[in-house]
N, C-alpha and C positions, 0 to 999 in steps of 0.2 A: 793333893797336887804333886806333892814331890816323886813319890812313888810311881804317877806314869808319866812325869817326866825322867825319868831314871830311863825307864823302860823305854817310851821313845828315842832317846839317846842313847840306848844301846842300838836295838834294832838300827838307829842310824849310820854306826859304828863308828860313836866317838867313844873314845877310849872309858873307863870305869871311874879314872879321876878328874876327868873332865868334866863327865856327867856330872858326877856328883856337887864338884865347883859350882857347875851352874846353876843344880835344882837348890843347893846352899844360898846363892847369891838371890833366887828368885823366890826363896825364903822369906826374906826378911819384910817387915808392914808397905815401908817406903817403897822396895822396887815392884812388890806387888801393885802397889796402887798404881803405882808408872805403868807398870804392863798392863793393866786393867783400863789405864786411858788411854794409852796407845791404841789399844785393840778397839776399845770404842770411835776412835777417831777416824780407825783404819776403815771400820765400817760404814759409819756416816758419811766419811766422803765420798764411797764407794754407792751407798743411797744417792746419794747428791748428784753423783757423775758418773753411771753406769756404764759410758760409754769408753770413760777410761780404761776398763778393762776389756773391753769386747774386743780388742782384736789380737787379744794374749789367747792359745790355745794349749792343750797338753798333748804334745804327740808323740806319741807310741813308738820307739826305734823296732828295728825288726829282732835284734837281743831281750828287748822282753824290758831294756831300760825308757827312763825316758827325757822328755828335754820339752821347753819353753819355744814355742817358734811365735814371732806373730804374724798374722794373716795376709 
């Protein structure tokens, strides 16, 4: 895990000791298992209520960036 969290967080361009702080911090048993239930929760309620997200879109600016609009 820590390893392409490293790599995701560069490619994001947060700084080297940044990264590193955080795949450190998301290291340890306890906040694994928080982030393991967060993520599970994020998904279930997202099962639950699909609709909450339908009218989030990803659109494309014309630079090639992008951005959050909703519908």
């Amino acid at each position: 895990m820590g390893c392409h969290m490293s790599t995701v967080s560069r490619e994001l361009g947060i700084p080297f000791k940044t990264a590193e702080d955080i795949v450190a911090r998301l290291s340890t048993q306890e906040n694994r298992s928080i982030l393991h239930n967060n993520c599970k929760e994020a998904v279930d309620f997202k099962e639950q209520n699909p609709e909450f997200l339908a009218g989030i879109k990803q659109a494309t600016r014309n630079d090639g960036s992008t951005k959050r609009t909703a519908e």
